[in-house]
C-alpha positions, -999 to +999 in steps of 0.1 A: +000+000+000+016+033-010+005+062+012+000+095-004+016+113+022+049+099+031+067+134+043+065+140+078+062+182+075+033+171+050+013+143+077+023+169+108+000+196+086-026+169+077-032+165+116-027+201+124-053+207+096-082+179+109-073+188+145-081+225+136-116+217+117-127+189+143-124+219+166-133+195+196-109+176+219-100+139+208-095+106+222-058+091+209-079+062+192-104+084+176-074+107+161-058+078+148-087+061+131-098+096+116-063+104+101-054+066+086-090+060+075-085+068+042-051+052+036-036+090+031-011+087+059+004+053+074-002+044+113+037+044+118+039+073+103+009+089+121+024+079+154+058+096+151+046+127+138+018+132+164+041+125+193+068+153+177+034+178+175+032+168+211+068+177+223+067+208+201+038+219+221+016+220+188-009+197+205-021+196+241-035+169+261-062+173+284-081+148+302-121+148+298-140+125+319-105+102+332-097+101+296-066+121+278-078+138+248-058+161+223-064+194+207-043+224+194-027+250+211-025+285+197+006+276+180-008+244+162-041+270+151-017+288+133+003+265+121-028+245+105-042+277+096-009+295+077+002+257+062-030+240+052-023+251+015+004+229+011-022+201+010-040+192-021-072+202-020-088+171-026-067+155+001-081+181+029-117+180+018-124+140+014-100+135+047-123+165+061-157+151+052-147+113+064-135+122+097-167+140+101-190+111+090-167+089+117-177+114+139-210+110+137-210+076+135-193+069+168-218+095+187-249+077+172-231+043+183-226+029+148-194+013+133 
C-alpha cells in the first residue's frame, strides 16, 4: 500500500489541519482512526509525527471524563491555519468530510 503522504512536514500539517476543523478535543484512538482511514497517511507514520506535535507543544493533552484527549494550542491553530495550503485540495476536503461522517457515527453508536 503506497500512502499519499509519506513526508512527515506534510502528515504533521494533515493532523494540524483535521485537528483544527474537528475543533473538539480527541480521544488518541479516535485521532488515529480519523487520520489513517483513508489510507492518506500510514499508522507508523501517524504515530511519530503526532508525538513530535506533542513535544513541540503543537498539540495539548487534556483529560475529559479520566480520559486524555488532544487538541491544538495556539501555535498548532496557526500552524494548521498559515500551512494547510500545502495540502492538495482534494486531500483536505475528502480526509475533512470522512472524519466527520466517523464522527457521527461513533456519537450515534454505529461502526
Amino acid at each position: 500500500m503506497a500512502y499519499l503522504l509519506r513526508d512527515k512536514t506534510d502528515i504533521k500539517i494533515f493532523v494540524l489541519y483535521l485537528l483544527d476543523n474537528i475543533d473538539v478535543p480527541l480521544d488518541f484512538v479516535t485521532l488515529h482512526d480519523i487520520v489513517v482511514q483513508d489510507e492518506f497517511v500510514g499508522q507508523f507514520d501517524f504515530m511519530e509525527c503526532f508525538f513530535e506535535l506533542c513535544e513541540t507543544e503543537a498539540i495539548k493533552k487534556t483529560e475529559i471524563d479520566g480520559k486524555d484527549h488532544y487538541s491544538l494550542t495556539e501555535e498548532g491553530k496557526n500552524a494548521a491555519e498559515a500551512l494547510q495550503s500545502d495540502l492538495l485540495r482534494t486531500i483536505r476536503e475528502r480526509a475533512l468530510r470522512s472524519a466527520k461522517r466517523f464522527l457521527e457515527y461513533q456519537k450515534n453508536g454505529r461502526k
